[in-house]
N, C-alpha and C positions, 0 to 999 in steps of 0.2 A: 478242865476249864479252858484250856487253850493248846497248842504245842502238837507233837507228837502224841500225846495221851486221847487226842480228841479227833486224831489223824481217820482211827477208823472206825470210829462210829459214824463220822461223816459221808465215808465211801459206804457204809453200810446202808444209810437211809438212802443211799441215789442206787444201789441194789439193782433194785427191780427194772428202773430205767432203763438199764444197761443186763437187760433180760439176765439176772444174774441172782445167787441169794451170798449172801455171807454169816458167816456165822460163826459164834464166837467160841472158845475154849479154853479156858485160864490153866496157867499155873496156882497151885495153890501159894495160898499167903503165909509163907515159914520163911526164914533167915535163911540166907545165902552161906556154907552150899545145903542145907539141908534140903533148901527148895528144888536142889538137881534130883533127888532122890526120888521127886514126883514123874521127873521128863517117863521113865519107861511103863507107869500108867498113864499118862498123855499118851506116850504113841500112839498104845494100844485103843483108846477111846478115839484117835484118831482112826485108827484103821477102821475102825470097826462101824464108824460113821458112814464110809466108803466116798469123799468129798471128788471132785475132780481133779482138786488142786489143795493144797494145805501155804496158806500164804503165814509166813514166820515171821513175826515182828521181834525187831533185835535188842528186843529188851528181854524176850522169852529166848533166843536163841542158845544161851549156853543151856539153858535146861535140859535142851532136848540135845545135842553135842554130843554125850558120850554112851549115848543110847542106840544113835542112828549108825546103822547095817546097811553094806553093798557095796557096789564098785560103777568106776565110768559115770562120775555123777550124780548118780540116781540110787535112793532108797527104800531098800528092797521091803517089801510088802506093804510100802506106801505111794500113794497119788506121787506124781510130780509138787516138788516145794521151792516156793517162790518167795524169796526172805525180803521185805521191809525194812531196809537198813535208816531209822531214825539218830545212830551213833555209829561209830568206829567199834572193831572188834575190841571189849575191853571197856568199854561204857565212859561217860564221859564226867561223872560225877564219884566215880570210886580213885582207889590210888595204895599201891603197893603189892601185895601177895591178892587182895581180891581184885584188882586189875590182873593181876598177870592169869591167874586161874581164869577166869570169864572170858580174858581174849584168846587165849587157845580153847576153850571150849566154843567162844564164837566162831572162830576158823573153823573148827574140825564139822560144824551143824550147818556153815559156807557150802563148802565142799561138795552137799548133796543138794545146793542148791539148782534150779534147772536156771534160774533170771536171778537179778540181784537188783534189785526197786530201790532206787536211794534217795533222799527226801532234798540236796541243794546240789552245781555244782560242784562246789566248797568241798563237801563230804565226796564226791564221789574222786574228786582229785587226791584227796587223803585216803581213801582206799584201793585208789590206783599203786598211789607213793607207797602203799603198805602191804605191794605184791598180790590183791583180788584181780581176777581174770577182768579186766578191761572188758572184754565181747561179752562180758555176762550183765554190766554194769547201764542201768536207763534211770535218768532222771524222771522222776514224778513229783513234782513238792505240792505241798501244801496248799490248798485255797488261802484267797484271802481276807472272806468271808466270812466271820464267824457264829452269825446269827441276823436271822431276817427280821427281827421285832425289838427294837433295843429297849433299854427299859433303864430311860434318863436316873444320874443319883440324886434329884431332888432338891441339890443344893447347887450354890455356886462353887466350884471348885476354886476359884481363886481365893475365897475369902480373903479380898479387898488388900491383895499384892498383884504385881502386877500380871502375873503368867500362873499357870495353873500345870505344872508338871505330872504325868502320868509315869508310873513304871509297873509292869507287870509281869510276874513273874515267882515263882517257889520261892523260900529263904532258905535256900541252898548256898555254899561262897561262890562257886562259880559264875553267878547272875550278879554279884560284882553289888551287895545292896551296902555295905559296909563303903567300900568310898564313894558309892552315889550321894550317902549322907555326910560324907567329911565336903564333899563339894559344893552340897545345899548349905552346909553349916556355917561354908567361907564366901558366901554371897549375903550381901547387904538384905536386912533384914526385911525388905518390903518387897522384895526380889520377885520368889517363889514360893506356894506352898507345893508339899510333894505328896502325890497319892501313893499308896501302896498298894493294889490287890493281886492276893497269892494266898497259898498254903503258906502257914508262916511254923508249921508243925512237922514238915519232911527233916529237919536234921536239926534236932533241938539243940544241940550243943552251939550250933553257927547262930539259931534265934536267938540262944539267948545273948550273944555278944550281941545280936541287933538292938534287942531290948533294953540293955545296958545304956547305949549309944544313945536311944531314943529318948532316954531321961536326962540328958545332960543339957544344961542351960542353953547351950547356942541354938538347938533345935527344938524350945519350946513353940510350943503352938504354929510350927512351922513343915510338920508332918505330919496327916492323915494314915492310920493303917485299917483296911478293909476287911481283909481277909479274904476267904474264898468268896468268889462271886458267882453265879452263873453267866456262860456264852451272852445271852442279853443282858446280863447288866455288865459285864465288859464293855459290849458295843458303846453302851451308851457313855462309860467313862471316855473312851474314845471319841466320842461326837462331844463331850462336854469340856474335855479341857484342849491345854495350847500348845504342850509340847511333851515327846515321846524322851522317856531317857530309860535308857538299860544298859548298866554297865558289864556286862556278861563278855569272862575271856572266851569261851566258848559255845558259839549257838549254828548246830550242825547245817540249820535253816535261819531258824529267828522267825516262827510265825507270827510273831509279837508286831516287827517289827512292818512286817507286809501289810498287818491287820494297821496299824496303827496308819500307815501313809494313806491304805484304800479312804478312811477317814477323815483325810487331810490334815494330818500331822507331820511336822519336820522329828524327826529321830535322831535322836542322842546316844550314842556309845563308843566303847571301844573300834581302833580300826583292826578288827579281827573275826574270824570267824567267816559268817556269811554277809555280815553288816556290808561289807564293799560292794559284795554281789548286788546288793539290793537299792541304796543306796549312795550317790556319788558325795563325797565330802566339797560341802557349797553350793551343790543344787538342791540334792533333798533331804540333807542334811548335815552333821558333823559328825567325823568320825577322827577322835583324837586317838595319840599313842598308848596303850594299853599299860593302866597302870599308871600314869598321869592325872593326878589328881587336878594338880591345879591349870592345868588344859582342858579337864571335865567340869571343872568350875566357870573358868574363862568360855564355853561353850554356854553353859546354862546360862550366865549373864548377861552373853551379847542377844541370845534367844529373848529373856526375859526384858532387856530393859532398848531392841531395836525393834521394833514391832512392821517396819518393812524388809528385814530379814527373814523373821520369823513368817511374815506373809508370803513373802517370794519361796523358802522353801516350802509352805505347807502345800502353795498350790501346786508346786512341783511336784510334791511326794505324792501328789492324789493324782496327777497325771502319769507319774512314770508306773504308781499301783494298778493301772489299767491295762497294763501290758504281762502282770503278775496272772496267775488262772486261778479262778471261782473254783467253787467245791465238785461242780459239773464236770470242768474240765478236767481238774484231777481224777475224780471217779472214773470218765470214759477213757483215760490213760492207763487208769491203774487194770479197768478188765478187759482192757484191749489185751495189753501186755499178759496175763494171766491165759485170756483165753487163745492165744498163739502160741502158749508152752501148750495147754493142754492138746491146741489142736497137733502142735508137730510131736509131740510124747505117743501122740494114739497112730499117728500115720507109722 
């Protein structure tokens, strides 16, 4: 739908542009770690492809970890490997014994990497602080683009309060959906309504505490839930309503959040993550202390009920998203960089 997951499918259709093919190769869909049990038939279906370059995105990376053979960087009876770092070794959404297995297995499938592509800033300073070789490390983030056709939702998303809040995003706990609604719930009732669209099926256990939330009196008729959308009917939630909020401790980028300003929206969230990067707290938008509920509230409000704040940052956010790079730009970074490993791996 959006994020990291849609990273390369986008640099795939710009391909050919950039005289180039990509092409895909899954891990199979088993439970962690069974699914490492697949990395040393990946290799070999790697190998056997005979690719230029094998670009590793690091959400596959532990897979292939304790499989990968050689020395001095480079793995033996494989292309040059160029890792996509979308998270920190160790993933951003686990915690405990399957964090610690996955980030030494992300390291150890590091290691043979030739470049190391990382998706903000943000992330590549937390992988600096986390001992990754610096001189291996190029930013390339995301477009902020996410579809050329939008595909309006047909309604008014205010339904007749004042502001029409957007958040998008998994129902995961890290994307923070649990006190974006304690904040909606403690704003006057004429305020806001809030959209929700996302997978709301990635970690049942955390849905269903949403679900719970969503039935209790203070937030009737005061929440919209979408579910998954496609790229264009995103856009269009984007062009229809007035204000961006995601409360997310952790967003390695926040494509959400680039997508949302290119459309002139002010943006709401946590001050963490990439949100600073992107975002100035009072230009183009707010960025309260993480975990701050009623600082997340007191934002939404003044959003909802000053409507020349809300103007002056949205115009902002759409001006400073102009200086963000389109899908183009990303793509002609990402196979520049690609194709300079493969050309100095063959000299």
């Amino acid at each position: 739908m959006t994020g990291g997951y849609l990273y390369h499918r986008r640099v795939a259709d710009r391909a050919a542009a950039n005289d180039a093919r990509l092409d895909f190769v899954s891990v199979p869909d088993r439970s962690f770690p069974a699914s490492v049990a697949a990395g040393r038939g990946l290799l070999r279906e790697l190998a056997d492809r005979s690719p230029d370059a094998i670009l590793l995105d690091s959400i596959a990376a532990a897979y292939l970890g304790p499989w990968l053979r050689g020395g001095g960087g480079r793995a033996r009876g494989l292309p040059p490997i160029v890792g996509m770092l979308h998270q920190p070794p160790g993933g951003i959404d686990h915690s405990g014994l399957r964090r610690y297995v996955q980030q030494v297995l992300d390291r150890r499938a590091y290691r043979f990497a030739s470049k190391l592509l990382v998706a903000s800033d943000d992330l590549a300073a937390t992988l600096r602080a986390a001992g990754l070789p610096a001189d291996l490390l190029t930013v390339v983030a995301p477009g902020r683009d996410p579809a050329d056709d939008p595909v309006p939702p047909g309604s008014d998303l205010r339904q007749g309060r004042r502001a029409a809040v957007l958040s998008v995003g998994n129902w995961v706990e890290r994307k923070g959906l649990l006190e974006l609604l304690e904040a909606v719930a403690a704003l006057p009732p004429d305020a806001v309504t809030l959209h929700l669209v996302g997978d709301p099926d990635v970690d049942p256990d955390y849905a269903a505490r949403v679900r719970v939330r969503l039935k209790e009196p203070d937030l009737d008729g005061r929440v919209v839930v979408h579910g998954l959308q496609t790229p264009a009917q995103v856009v269009g939630f984007y062009r229809a309503a007035d204000v961006f909020a995601l409360a997310s401790v952790r967003e390695p980028y926040g494509t959400v959040y680039g997508e949302a300003m290119t459309a002139g929206l002010p943006v709401v969230g946590w001050d963490a993550g990439n949100l600073p990067h992107l975002a100035r707290h009072g230009v183009e938008g707010l960025a309260v202390p993480p975990g701050d509920v009623a600082a997340l509230t007191e934002a939404l409000r003044s959003l909802a009920f000053e409507e020349p704040l809300r103007q002056r940052l949205a115009a902002a956010a759409k001006v400073r998203s102009e200086s963000f790079p389109n899908w183009d730009d990303t793509a002609r970074v990402l196979f520049t960089e690609i194709r300079a490993v493969v050309e100095e791996t063959r000299a």
